[in-house]
PDB file of N, CA, C and O in Angstrom:
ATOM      1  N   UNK A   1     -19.733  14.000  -1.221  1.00  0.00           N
ATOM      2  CA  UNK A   1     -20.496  12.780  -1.134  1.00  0.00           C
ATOM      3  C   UNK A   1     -20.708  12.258  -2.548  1.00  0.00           C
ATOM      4  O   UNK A   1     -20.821  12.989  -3.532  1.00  0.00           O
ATOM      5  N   UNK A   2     -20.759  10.753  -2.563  1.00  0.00           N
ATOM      6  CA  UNK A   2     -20.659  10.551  -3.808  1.00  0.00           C
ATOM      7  C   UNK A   2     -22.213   9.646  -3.892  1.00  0.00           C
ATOM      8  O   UNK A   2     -22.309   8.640  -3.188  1.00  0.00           O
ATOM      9  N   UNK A   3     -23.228  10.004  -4.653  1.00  0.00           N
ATOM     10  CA  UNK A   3     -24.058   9.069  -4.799  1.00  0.00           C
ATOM     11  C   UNK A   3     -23.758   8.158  -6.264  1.00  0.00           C
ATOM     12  O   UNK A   3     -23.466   8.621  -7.366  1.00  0.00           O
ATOM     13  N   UNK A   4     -23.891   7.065  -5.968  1.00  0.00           N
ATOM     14  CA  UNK A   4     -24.000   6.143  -7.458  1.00  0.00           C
ATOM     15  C   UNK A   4     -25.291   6.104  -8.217  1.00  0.00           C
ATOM     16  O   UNK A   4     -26.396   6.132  -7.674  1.00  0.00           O
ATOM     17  N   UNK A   5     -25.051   6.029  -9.685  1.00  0.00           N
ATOM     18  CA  UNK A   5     -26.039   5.172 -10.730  1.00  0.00           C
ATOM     19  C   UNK A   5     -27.466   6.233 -10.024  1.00  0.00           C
ATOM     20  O   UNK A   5     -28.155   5.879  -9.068  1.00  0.00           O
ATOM     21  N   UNK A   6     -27.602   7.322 -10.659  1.00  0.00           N
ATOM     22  CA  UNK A   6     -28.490   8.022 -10.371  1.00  0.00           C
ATOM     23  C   UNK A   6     -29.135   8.196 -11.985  1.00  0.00           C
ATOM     24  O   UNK A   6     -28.397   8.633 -12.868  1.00  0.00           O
ATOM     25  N   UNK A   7     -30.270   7.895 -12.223  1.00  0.00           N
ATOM     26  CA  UNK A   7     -31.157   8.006 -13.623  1.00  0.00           C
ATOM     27  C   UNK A   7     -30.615   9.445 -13.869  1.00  0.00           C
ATOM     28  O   UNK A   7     -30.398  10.180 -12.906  1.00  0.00           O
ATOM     29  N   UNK A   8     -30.240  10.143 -16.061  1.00  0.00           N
ATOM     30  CA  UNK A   8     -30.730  11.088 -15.939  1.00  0.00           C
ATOM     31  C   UNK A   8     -32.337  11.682 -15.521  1.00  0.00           C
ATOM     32  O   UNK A   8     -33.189  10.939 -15.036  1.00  0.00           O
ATOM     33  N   UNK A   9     -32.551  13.048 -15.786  1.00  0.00           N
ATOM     34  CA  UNK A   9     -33.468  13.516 -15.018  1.00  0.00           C
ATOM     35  C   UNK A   9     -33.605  14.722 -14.664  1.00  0.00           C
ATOM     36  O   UNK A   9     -32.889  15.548 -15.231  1.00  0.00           O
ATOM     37  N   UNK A  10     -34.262  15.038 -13.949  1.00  0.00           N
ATOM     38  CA  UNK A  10     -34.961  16.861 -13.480  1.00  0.00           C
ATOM     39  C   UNK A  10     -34.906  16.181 -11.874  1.00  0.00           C
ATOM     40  O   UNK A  10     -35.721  15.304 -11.588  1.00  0.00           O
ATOM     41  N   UNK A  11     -34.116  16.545 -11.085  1.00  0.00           N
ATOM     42  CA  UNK A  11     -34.494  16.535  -9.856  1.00  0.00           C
ATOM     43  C   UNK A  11     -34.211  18.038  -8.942  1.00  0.00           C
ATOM     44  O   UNK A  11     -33.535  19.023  -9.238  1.00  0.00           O
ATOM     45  N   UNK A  12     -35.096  17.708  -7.639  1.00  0.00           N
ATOM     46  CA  UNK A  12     -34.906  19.115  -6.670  1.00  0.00           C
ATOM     47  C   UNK A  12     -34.120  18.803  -5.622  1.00  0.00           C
ATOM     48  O   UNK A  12     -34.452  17.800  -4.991  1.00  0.00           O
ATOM     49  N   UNK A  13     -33.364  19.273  -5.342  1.00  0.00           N
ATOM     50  CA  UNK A  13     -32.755  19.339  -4.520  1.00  0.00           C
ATOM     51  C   UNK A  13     -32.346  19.854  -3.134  1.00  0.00           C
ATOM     52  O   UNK A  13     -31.482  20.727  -3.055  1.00  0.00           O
ATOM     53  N   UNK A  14     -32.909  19.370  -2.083  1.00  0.00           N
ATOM     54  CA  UNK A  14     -33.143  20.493  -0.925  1.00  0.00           C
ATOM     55  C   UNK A  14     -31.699  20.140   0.166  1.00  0.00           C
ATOM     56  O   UNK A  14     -31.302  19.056   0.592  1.00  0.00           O
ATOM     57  N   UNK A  15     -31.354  21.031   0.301  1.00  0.00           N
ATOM     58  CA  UNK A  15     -30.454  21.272   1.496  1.00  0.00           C
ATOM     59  C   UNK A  15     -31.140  21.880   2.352  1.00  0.00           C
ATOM     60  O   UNK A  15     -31.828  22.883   2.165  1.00  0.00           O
ATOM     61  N   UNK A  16     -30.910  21.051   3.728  1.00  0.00           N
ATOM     62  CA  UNK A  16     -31.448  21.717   4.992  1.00  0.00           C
ATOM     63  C   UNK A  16     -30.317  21.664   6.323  1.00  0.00           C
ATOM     64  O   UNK A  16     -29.933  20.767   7.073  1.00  0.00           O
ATOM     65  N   UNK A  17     -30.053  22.943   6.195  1.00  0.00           N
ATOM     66  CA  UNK A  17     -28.920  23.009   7.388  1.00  0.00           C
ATOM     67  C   UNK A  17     -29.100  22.984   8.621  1.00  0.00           C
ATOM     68  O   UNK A  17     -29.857  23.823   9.112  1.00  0.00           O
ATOM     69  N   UNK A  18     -28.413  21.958   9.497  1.00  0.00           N
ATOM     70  CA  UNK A  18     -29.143  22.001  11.128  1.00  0.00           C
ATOM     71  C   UNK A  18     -27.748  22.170  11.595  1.00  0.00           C
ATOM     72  O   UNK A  18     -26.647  21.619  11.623  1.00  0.00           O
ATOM     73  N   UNK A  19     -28.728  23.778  12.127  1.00  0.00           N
ATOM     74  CA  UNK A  19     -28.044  24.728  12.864  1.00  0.00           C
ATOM     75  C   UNK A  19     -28.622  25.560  14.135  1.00  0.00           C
ATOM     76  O   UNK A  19     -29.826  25.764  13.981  1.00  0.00           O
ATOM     77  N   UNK A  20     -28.156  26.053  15.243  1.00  0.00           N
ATOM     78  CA  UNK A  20     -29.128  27.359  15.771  1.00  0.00           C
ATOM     79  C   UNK A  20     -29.726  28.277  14.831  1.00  0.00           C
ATOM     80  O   UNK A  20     -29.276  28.510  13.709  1.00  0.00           O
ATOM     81  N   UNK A  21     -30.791  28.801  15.354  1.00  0.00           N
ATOM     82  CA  UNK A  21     -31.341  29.945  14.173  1.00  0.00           C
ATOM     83  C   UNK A  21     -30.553  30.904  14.640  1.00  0.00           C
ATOM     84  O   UNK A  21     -31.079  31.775  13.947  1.00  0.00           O
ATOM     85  N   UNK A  22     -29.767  31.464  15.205  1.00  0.00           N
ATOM     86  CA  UNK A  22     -29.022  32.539  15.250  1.00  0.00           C
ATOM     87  C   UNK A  22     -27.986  32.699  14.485  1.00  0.00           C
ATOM     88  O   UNK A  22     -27.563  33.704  13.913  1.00  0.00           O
ATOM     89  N   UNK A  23     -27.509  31.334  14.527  1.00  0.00           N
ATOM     90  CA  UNK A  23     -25.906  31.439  13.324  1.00  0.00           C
ATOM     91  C   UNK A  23     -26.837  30.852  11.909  1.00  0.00           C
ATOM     92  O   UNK A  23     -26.018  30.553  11.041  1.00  0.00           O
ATOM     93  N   UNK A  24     -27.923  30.663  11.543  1.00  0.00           N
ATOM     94  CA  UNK A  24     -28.093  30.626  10.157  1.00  0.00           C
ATOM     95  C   UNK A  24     -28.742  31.768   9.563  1.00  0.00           C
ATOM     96  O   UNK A  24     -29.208  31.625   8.432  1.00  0.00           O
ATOM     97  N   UNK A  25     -28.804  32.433   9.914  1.00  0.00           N
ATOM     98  CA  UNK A  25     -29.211  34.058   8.984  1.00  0.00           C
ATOM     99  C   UNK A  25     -27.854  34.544   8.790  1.00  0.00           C
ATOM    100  O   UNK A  25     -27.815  35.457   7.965  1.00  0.00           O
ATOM    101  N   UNK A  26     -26.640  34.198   9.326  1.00  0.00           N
ATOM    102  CA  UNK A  26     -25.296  34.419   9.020  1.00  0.00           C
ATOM    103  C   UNK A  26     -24.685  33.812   8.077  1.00  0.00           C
ATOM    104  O   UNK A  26     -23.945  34.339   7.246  1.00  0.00           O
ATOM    105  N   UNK A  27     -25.031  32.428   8.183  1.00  0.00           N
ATOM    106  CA  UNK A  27     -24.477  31.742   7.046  1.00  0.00           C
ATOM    107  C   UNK A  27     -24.633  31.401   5.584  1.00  0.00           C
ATOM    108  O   UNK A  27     -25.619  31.243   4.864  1.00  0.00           O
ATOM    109  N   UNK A  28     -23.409  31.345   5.399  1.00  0.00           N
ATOM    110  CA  UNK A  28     -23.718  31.781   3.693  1.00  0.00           C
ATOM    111  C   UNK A  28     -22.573  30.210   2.954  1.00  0.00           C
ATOM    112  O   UNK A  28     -21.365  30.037   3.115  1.00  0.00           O
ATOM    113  N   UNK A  29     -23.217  29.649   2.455  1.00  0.00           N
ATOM    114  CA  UNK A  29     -22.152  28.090   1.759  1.00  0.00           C
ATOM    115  C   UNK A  29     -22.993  28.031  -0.061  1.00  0.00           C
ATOM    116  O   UNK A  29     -24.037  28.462  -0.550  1.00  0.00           O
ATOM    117  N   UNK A  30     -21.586  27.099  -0.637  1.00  0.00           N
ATOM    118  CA  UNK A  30     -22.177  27.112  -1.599  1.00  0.00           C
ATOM    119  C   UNK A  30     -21.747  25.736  -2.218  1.00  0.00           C
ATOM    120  O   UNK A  30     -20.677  25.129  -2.179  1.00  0.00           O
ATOM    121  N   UNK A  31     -23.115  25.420  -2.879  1.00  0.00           N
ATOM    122  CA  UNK A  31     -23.115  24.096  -3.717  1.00  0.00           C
ATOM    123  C   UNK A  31     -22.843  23.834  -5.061  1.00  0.00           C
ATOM    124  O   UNK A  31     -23.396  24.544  -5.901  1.00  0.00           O
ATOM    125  N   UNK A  32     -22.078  22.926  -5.420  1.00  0.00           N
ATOM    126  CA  UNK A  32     -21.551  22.455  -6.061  1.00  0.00           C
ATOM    127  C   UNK A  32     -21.553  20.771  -6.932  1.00  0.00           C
ATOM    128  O   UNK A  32     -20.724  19.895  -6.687  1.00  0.00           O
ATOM    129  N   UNK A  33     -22.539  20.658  -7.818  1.00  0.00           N
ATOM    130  CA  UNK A  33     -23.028  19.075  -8.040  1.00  0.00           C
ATOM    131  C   UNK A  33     -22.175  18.908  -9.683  1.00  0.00           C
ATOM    132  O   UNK A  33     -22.122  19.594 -10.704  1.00  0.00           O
ATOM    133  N   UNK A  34     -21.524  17.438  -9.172  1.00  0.00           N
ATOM    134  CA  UNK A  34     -20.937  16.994 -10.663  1.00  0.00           C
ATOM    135  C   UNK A  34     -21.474  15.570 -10.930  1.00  0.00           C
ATOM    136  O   UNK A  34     -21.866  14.700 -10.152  1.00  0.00           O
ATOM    137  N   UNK A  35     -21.337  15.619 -12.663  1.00  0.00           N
ATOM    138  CA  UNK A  35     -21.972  13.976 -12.952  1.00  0.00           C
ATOM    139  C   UNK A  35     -21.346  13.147 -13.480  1.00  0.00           C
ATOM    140  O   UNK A  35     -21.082  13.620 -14.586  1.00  0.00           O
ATOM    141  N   UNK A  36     -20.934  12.211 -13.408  1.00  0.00           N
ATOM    142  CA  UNK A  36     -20.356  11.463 -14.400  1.00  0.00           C
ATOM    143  C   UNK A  36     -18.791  11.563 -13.987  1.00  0.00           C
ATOM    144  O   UNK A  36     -17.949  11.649 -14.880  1.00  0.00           O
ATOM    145  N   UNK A  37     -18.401  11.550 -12.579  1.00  0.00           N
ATOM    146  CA  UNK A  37     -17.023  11.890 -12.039  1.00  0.00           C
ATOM    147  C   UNK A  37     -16.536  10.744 -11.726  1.00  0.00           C
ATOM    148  O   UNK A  37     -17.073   9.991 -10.914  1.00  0.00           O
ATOM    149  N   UNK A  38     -14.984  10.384 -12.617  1.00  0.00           N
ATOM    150  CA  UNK A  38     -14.657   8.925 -12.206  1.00  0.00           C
ATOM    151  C   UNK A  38     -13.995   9.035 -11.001  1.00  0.00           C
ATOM    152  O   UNK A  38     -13.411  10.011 -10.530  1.00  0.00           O
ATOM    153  N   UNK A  39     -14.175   7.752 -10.485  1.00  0.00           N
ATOM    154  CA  UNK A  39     -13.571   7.257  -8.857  1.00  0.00           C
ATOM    155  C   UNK A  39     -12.128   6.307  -9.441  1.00  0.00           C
ATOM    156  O   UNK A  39     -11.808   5.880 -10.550  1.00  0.00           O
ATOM    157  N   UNK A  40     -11.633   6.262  -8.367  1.00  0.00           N
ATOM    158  CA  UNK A  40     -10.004   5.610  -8.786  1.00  0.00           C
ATOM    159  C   UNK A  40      -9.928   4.220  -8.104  1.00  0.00           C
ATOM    160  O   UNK A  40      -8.875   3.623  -7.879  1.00  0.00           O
ATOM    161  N   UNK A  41     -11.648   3.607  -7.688  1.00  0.00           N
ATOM    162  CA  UNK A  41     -11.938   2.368  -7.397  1.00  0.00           C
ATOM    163  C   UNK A  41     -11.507   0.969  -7.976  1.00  0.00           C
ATOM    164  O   UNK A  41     -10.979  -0.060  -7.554  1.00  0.00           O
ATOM    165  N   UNK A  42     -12.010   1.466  -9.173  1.00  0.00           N
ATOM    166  CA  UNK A  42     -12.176   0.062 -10.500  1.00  0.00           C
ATOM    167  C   UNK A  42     -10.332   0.191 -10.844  1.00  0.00           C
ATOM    168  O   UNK A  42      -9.671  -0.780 -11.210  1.00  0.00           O
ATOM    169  N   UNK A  43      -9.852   1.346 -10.665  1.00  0.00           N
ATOM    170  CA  UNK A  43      -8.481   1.101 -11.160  1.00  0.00           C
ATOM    171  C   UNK A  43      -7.531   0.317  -9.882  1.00  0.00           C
ATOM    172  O   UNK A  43      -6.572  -0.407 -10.150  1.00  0.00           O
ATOM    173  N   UNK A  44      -7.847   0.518  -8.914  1.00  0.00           N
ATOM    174  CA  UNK A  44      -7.025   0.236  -7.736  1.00  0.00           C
ATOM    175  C   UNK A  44      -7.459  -1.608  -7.353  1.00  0.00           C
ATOM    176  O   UNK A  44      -6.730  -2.413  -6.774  1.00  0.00           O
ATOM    177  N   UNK A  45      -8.793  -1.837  -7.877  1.00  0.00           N
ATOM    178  CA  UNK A  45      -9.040  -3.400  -7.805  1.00  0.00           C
ATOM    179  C   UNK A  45      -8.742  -3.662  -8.872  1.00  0.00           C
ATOM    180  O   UNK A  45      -9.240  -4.788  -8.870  1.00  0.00           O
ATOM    181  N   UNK A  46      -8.217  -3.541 -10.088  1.00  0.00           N
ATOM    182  CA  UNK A  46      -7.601  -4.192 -11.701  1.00  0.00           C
ATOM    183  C   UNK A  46      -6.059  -4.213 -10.998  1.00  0.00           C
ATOM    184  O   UNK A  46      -5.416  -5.214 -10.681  1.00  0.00           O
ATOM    185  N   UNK A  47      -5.635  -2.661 -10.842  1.00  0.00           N
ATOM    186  CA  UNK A  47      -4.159  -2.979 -10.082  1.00  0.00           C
ATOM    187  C   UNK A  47      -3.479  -4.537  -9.435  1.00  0.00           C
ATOM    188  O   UNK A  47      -2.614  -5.389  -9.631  1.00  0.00           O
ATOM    189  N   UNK A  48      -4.704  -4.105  -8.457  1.00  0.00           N
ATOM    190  CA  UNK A  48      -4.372  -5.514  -7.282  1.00  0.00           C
ATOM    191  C   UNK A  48      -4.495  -7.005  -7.500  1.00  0.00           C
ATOM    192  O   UNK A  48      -3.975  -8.017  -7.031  1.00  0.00           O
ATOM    193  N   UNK A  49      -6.034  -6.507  -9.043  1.00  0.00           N
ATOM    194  CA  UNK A  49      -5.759  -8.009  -9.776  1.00  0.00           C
ATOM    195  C   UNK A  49      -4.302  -8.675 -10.751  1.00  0.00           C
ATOM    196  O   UNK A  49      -3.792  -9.788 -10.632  1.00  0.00           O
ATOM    197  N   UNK A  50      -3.971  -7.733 -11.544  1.00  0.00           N
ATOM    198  CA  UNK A  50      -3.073  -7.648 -12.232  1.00  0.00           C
ATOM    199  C   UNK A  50      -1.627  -7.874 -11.409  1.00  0.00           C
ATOM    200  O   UNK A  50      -0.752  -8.223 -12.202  1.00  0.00           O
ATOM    201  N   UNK A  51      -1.136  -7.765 -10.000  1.00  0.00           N
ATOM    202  CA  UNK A  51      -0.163  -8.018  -9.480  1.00  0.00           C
ATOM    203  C   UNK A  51      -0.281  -9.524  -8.826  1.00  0.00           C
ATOM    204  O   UNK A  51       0.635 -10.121  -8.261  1.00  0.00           O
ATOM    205  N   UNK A  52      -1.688 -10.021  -9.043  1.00  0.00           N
ATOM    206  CA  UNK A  52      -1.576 -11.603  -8.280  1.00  0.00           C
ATOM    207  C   UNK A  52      -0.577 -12.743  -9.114  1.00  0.00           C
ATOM    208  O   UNK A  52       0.253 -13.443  -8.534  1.00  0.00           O
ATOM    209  N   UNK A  53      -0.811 -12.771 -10.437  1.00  0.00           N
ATOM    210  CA  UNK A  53       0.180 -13.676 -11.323  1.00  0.00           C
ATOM    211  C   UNK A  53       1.540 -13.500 -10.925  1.00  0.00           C
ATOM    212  O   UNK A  53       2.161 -14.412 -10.378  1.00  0.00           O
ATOM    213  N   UNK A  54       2.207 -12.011 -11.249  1.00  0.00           N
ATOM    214  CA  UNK A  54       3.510 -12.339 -10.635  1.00  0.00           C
ATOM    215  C   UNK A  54       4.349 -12.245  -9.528  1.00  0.00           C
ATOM    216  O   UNK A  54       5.574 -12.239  -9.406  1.00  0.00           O
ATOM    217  N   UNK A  55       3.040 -12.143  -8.434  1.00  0.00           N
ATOM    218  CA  UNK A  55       3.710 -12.179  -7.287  1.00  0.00           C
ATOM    219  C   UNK A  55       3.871 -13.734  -6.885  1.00  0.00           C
ATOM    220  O   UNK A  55       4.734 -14.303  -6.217  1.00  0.00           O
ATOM    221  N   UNK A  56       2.537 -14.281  -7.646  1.00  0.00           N
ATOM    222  CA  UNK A  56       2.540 -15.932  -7.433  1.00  0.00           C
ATOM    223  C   UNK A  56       3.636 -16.251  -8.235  1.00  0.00           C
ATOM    224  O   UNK A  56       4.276 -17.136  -7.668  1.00  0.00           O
ATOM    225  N   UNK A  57       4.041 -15.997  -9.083  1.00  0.00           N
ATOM    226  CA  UNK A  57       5.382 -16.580 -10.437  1.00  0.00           C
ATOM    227  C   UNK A  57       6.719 -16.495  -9.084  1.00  0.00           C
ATOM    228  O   UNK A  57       7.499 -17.336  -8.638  1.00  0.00           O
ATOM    229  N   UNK A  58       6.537 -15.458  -8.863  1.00  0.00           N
ATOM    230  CA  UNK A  58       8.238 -14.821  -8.003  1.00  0.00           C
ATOM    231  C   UNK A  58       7.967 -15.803  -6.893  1.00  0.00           C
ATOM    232  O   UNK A  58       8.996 -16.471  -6.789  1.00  0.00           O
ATOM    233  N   UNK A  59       6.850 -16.312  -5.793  1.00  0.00           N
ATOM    234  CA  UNK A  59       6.906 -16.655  -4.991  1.00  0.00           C
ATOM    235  C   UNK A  59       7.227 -18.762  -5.574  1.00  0.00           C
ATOM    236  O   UNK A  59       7.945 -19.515  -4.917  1.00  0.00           O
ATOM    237  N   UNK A  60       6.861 -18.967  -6.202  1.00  0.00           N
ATOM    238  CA  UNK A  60       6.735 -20.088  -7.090  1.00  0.00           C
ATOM    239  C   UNK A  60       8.188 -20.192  -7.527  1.00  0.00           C
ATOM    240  O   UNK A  60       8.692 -21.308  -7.402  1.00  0.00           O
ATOM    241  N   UNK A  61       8.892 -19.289  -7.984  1.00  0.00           N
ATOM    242  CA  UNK A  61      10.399 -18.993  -8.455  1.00  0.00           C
ATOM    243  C   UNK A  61      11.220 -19.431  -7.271  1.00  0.00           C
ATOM    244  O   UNK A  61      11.672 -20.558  -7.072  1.00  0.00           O
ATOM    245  N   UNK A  62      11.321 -18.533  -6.640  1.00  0.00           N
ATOM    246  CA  UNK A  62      12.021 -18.801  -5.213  1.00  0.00           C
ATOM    247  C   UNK A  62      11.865 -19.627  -4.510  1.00  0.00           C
ATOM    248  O   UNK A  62      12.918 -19.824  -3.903  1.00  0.00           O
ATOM    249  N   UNK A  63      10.679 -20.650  -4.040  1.00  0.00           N
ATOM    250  CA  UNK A  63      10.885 -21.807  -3.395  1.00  0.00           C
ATOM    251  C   UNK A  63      11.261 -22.784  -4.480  1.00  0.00           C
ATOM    252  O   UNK A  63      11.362 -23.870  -3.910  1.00  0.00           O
ATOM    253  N   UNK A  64      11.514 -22.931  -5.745  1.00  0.00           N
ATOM    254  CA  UNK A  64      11.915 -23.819  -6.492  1.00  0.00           C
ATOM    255  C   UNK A  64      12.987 -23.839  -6.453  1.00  0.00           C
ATOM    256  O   UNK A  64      13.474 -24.952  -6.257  1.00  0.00           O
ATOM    257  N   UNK A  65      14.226 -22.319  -6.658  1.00  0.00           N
ATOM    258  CA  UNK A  65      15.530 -22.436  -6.891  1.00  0.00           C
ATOM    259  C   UNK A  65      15.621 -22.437  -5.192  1.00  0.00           C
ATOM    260  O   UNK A  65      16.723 -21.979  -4.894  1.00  0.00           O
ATOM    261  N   UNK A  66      14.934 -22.752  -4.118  1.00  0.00           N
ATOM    262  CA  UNK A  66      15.522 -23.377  -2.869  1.00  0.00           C
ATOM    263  C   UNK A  66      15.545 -24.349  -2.704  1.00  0.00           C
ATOM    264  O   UNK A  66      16.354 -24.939  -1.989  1.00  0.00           O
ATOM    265  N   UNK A  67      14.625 -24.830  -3.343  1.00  0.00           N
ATOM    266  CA  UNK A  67      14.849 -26.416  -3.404  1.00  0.00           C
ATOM    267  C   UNK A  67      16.094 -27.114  -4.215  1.00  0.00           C
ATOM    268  O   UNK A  67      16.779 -28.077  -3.870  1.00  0.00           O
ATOM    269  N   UNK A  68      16.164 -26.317  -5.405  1.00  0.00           N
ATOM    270  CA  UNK A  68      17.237 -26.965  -5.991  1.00  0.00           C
ATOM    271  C   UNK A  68      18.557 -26.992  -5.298  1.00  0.00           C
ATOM    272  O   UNK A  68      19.405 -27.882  -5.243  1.00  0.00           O
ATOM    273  N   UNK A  69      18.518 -25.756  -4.765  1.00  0.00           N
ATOM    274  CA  UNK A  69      20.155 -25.134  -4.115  1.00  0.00           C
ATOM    275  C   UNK A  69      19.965 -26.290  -2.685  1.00  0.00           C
ATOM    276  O   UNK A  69      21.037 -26.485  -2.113  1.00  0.00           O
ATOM    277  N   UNK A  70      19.331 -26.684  -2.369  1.00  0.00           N
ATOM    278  CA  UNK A  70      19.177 -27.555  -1.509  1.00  0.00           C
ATOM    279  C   UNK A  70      19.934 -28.936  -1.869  1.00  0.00           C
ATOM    280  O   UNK A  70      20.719 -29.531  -1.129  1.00  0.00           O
ATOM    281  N   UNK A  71      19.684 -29.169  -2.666  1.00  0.00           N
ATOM    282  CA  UNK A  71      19.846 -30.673  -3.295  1.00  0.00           C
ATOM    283  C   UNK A  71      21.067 -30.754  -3.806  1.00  0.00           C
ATOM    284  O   UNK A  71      21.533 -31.821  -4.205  1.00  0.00           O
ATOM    285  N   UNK A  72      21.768 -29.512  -3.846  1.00  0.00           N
ATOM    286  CA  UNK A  72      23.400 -29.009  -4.739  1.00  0.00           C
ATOM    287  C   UNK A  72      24.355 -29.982  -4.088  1.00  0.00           C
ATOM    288  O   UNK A  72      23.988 -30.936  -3.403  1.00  0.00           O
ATOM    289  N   UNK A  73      25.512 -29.692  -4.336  1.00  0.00           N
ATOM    290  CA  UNK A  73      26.624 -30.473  -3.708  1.00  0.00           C
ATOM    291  C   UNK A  73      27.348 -28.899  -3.223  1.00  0.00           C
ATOM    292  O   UNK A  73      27.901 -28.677  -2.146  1.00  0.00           O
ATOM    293  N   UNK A  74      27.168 -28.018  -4.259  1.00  0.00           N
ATOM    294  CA  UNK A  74      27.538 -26.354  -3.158  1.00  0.00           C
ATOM    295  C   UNK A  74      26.114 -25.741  -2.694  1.00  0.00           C
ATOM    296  O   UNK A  74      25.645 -24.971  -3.532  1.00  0.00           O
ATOM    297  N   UNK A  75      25.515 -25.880  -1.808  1.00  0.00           N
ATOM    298  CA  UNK A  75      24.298 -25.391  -0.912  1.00  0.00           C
ATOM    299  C   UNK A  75      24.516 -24.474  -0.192  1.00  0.00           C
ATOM    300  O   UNK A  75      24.765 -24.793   0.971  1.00  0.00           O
ATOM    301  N   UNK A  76      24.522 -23.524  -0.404  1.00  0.00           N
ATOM    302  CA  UNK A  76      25.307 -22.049   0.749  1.00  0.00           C
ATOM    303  C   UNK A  76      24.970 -22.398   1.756  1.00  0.00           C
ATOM    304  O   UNK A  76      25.947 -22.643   2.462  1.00  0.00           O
ATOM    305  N   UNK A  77      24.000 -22.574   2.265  1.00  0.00           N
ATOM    306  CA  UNK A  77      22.840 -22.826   3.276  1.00  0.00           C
ATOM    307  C   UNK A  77      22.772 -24.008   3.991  1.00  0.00           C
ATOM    308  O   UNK A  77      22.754 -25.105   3.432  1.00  0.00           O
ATOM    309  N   UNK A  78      22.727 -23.832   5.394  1.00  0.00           N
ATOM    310  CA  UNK A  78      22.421 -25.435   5.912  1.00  0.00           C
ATOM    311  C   UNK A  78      23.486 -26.531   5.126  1.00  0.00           C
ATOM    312  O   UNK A  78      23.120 -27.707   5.110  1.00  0.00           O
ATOM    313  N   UNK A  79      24.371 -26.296   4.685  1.00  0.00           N
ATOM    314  CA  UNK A  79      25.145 -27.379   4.455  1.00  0.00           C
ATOM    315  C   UNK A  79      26.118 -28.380   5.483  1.00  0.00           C
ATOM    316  O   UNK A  79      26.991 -27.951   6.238  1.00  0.00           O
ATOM    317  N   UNK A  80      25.782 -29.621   5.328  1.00  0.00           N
ATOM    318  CA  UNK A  80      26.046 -30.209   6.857  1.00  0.00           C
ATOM    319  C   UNK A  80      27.809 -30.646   5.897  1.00  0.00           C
ATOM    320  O   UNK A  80      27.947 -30.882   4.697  1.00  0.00           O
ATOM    321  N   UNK A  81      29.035 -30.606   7.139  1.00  0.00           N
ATOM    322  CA  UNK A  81      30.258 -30.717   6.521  1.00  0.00           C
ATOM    323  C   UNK A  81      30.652 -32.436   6.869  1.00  0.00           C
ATOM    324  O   UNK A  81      30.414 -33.048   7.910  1.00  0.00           O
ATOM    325  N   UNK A  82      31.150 -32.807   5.945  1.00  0.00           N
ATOM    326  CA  UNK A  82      31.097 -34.459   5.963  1.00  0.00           C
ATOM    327  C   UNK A  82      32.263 -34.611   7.179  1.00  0.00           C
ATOM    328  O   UNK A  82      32.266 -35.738   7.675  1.00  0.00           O
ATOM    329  N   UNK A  83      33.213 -33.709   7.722  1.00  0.00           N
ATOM    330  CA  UNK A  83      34.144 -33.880   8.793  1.00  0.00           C
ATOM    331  C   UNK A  83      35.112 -35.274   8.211  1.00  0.00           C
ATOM    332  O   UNK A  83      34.716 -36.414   7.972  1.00  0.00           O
ATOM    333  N   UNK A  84      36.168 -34.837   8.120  1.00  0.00           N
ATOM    334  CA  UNK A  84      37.542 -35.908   8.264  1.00  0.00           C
ATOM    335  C   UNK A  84      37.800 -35.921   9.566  1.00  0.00           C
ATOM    336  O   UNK A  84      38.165 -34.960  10.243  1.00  0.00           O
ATOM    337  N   UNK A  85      37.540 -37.416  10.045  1.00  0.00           N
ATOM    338  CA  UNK A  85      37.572 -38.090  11.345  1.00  0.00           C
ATOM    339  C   UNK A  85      38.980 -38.653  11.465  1.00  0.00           C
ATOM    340  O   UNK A  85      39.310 -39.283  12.469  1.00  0.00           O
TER     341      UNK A  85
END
């Protein structure tokens, strides 16, 4: 569990296990507290920021050179054939 932005400090800490009382005089677990542990949050939203420019550039790229190839006199595409009648 991750709690955030916790003041330093002296705190207590109680764990209370809900269990039957029969299986907790058996049980035995152990805790483990870390501070200051980075999350891979802030990197994964910079990521996703950082890929918006050139996915917009590439998408911006490609409908331009369709347009041009459109307008060609060789148009791979959709090219209508003038037919000798």
């Amino acid at each position: 569990m991750i709690v955030p932005r916790v003041p330093s400090g002296k705190y207590y800490l109680r764990v209370e296990p809900e269990m039957e009382s029969r299986i907790y005089q058996s049980m035995h677990y152990e805790l483990s507290i870390h501070r200051d542990v980075p999350t891979h949050t802030f990197f994964w939203i910079a990521a996703l920021l950082l890929l918006i420019p050139p996915i917009f550039t590439t998408v911006r790229a490609a409908t331009f050179e369709s347009a041009r190839w459109r307008e060609s006199d060789y148009a791979p595409v959709g090219a209508s054939s003038g037919g000798d009648d």
